[in-house]
N, C-alpha and C positions, 0 to 999 in steps of 0.2 A: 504494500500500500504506500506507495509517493504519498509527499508530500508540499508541495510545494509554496515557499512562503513569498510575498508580493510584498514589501518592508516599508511600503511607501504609501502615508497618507498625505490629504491634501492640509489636515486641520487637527491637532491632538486634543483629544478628550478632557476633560480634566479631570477623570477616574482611572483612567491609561497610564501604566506602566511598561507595554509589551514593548517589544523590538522595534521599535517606527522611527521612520526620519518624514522631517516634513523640510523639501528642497525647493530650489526656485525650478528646477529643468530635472528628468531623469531621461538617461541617454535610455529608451527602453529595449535599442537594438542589442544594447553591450548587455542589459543584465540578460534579453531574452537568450543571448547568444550563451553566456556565462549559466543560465539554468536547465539549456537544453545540455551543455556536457558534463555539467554535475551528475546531471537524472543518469546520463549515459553512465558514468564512471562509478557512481555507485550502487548502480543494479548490475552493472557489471563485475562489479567484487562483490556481491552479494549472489550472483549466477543463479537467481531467482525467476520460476519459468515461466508463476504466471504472476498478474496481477488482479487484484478483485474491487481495492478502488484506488482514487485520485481524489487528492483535497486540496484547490488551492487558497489558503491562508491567508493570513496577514499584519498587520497591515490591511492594507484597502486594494486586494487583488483584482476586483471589478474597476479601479482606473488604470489596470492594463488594458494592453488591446484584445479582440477575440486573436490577434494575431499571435501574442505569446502564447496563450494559453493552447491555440493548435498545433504549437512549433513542441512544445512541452509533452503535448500527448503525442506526437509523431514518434517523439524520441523515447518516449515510455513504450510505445508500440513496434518501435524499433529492436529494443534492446531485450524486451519480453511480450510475453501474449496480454494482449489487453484485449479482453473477450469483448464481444459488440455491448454486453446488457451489465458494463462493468460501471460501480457508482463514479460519477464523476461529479465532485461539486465542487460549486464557487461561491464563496464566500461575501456578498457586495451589502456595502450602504445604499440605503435607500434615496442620496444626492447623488451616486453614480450609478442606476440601474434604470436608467430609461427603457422604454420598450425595443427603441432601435438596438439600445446595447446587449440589452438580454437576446434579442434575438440572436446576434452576430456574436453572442457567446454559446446561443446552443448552438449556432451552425459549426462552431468551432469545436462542437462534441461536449459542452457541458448537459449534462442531464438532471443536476438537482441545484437548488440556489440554497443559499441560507443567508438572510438578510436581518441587518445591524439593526431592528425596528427600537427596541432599548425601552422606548415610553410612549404611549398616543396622547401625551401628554404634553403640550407645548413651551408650559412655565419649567417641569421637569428637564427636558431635551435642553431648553437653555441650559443650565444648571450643568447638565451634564455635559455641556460644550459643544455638542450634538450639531452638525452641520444642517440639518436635514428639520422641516417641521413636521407636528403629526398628519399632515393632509397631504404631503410627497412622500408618507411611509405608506399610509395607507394608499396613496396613489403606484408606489412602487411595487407592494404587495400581492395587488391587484394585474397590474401587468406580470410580473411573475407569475401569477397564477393562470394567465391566459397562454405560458409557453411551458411552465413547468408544473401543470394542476397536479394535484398531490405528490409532488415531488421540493414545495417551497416549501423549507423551514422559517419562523420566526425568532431570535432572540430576544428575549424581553427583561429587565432590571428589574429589582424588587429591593425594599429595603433600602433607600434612598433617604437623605437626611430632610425629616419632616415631611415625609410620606404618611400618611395613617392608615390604618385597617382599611377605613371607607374607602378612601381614593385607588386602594391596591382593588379592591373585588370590582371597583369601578372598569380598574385598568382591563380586568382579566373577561368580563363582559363584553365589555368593547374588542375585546382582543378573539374572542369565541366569536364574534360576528366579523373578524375579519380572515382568519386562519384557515389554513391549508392541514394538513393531516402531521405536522409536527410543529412540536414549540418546545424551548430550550427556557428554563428558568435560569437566571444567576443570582444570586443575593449579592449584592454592591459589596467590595470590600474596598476599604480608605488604604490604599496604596501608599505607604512611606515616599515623601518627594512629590506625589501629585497635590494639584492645584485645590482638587474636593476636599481632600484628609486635609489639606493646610486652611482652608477654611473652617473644618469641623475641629480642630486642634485648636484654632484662635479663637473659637466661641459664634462665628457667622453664621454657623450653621449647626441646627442638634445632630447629636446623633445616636442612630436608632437604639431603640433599647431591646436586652435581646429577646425577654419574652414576647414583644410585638414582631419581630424577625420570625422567631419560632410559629404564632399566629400566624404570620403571613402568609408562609411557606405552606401550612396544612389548610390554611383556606385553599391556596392554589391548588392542592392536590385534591384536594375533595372539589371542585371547581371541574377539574379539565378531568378526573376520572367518571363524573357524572357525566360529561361530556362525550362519551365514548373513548377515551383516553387511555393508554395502559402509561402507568408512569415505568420505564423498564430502566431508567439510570435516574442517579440521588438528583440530576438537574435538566432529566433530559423525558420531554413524552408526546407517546406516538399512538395515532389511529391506524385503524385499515394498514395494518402493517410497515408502516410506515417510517421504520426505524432507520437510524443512520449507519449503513453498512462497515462506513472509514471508524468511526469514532467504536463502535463494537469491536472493531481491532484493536486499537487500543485497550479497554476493557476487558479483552480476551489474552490480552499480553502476545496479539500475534506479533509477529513482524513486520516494521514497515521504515520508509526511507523518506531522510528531512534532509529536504532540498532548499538552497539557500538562505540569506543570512540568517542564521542565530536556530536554524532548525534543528531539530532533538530527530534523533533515531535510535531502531533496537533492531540488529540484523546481525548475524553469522558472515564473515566474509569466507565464505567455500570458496573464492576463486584464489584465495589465501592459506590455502589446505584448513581453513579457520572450522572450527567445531564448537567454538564457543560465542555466544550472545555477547555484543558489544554494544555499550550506551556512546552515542558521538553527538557530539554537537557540533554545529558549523558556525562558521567565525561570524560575530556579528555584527561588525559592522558592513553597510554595504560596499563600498569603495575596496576594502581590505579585502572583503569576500572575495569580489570580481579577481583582484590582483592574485591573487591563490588560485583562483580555478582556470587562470587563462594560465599559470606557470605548473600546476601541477594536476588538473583538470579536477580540485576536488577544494572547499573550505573549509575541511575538519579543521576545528581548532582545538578540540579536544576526545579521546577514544579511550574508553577503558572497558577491557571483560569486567562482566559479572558472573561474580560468585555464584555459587547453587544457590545460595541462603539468597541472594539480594534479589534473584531469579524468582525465587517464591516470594520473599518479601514485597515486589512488584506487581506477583501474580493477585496475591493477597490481598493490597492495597487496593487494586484498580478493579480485581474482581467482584469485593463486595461490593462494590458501587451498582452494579444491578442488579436488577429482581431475581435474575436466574443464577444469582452470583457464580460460583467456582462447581462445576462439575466433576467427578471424581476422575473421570476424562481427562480433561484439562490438568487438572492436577497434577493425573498421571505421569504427561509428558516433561512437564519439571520435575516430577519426584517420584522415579520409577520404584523406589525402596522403601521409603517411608510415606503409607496412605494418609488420606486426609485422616477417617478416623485414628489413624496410631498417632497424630499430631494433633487432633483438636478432641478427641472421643472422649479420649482418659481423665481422670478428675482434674481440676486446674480452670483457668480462665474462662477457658470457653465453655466447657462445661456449666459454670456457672452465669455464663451468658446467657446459656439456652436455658437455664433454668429461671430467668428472670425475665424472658421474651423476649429479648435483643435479639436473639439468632436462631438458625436451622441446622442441624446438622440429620441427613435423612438420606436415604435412595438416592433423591437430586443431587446431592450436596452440599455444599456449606454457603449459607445465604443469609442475608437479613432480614428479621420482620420489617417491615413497615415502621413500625415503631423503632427498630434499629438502624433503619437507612438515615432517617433523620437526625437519627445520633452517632453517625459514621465515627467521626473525626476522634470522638471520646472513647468509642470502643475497640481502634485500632493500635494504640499503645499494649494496653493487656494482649489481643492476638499473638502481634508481632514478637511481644517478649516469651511466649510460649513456645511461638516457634522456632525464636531463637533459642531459649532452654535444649528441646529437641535436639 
């Protein structure tokens, strides 16, 4: 599963911390040139045969052209099989996603959108720096949905400083009359260095308390699962099957490859006689990027095997995060020796987890109630240290 990141906004958020540069000009021949031989060089040390999807990221990949993003899949289709009904999405704000563009991104072979929508909210979107107002999301929305019908995803913010109960179920109402068959919650977090957290640090702005965060979040669920909803990740939910094939990758701890500046991968380089799982990251700035992949055709700036232990520690992590969490399958293929139950069965943490309803351990495998998904974060220390014991 590529992944390809687009580093370049027009406008920085003021909750935005990611990889972005906002420039006066981007040469977009040199980067496109510079991410078609990344893709090439590292599916090529990775001798990977097929691929299942494609995400390009960002940044604000929709103010590429459809023309990188064809030149990208050429070279993915080049170097491995890219089946014709394989996920491809693009990532766009609703200020870059006109109907002209969207078009000349699906002619380019995009197949699913997920767009930056954040709030239908207009005093909100200011606040949040937000290029775009509520009636160009909702106008964006809409035309995605006439080229991508149950294929657009929504992202939406929650948890905003001086947000209330009311104004969130407001939000998710409005938001149920304008969605496509998935929607992505994030609860806002104040980013050390951004402009939001430095207003809510100086007193300009409240911030949220967490038992109204906790509300918030279980109205949204109980919201969009009456809605015909499966909620199937702690931030992520889908109708009519409508799941995100790339990001399940993730979550399933498969393999997949991050292509340009500052992107993360998890892939075995077999054309390396390699056997083992490596975490890499590519260099992040852009300029620096480019200069690495034209002299060595690649931006790793940094590569290290994982452990067995950090291999399941990963698995672990990103597993519970869905409803179907960890299968004893899955498991398997990281821990041919030691089963789930001889690692969570036995008296200890988890056990005591399950005995309080946080957790499943069954036939399926090791998962969280509902009531445990909401409480990820707190109940992943005890796991982790169990498994480490093991």
């Amino acid at each position: 599963a590529p992944c390809p990141q687009w580093p370049y906004c027009r406008k920085r958020c003021s909750y935005c911390n990611f990889n972005t540069y906002v420039v006066p000009a981007v040469d977009e021949a040199a980067v496109r040139a510079c991410l078609v031989r990344e893709a090439q060089t590292l599916l090529r040390l990775s001798q990977v045969h097929s691929v299942t999807s494609v995400f390009f990221g960002g940044g604000t990949p929709s103010l590429a052209s459809p023309g990188t993003v064809a030149a990208v899949l050429e070279a993915v289709a080049g170097a491995a099989h890219l089946p014709a009904g394989a996920e491809v999405t693009l990532e766009a704000n609703p200020s870059s996603a006109s109907a002209s563009a969207l078009d000349g991104f699906r002619a380019a072979g995009v197949n699913r959108l997920s767009i930056g929508v954040q709030s239908l909210d207009d005093a909100e979107l200011r606040m949040l720096g937000r290029e775009h107002t509520a009636a160009e999301a909702r106008k964006a929305v809409e035309a995605a949905q006439g080229l991508f019908l149950g294929r657009t995803s929504i992202d939406l913010l929650f948890g905003l400083p001086g947000q209330s109960r009311d104004a969130w179920a407001q939000r998710l109402e409005a938001t149920l009359r304008l969605c496509d068959d998935h929607i992505s919650l994030y609860q806002l977090t104040l980013e050390r260095g951004t402009a939001l957290a430095a207003q809510v640090r100086g007193g300009a702005l409240p911030a949220p308390p967490q038992d109204l965060l906790a509300d918030m979040y279980q109205t949204a669920r109980n919201v969009l699962v009456a809605a015909g909803f499966r909620h199937y990740e702690v931030s992520n939910f889908a109708r009519k099957g409508a799941l995100s094939t790339h990001n399940l990758s993730y979550w399933r701890a498969e393999q997949y490859i991050g292509v340009g500046p500052g992107a993360h991968g998890r892939f075995v380089l077999r054309a390396e006689g390699g056997c083992s799982r490596e975490a890499r990251v590519q260099t992040l700035e852009p300029v620096a990027w480019m200069r690495e992949v034209q002299s060595q055709g690649h931006g790793t700036r940094s590569r290290a095997v994982l452990s067995p232990l950090e291999q399941l520690e990963e698995l672990l992590t990103l597993g519970l995060r869905t409803d179907e969490g960890i299968t004893h399958e899955r498991w398997g293929h990281f821990s041919p020796q030691l089963s789930l139950q001889a690692v969570f069965g036995e008296p200890g943490e988890a056990r005591a987890l399950q005995q309080e309803g946080w957790l499943v351990l069954d036939s399926g495998g090791l998962r969280c109630t509902w009531a445990g998904l909401a409480v990820l974060d707190s109940l992943l220390p005890d796991l982790l240290w169990q498994l480490q014991r093991v």
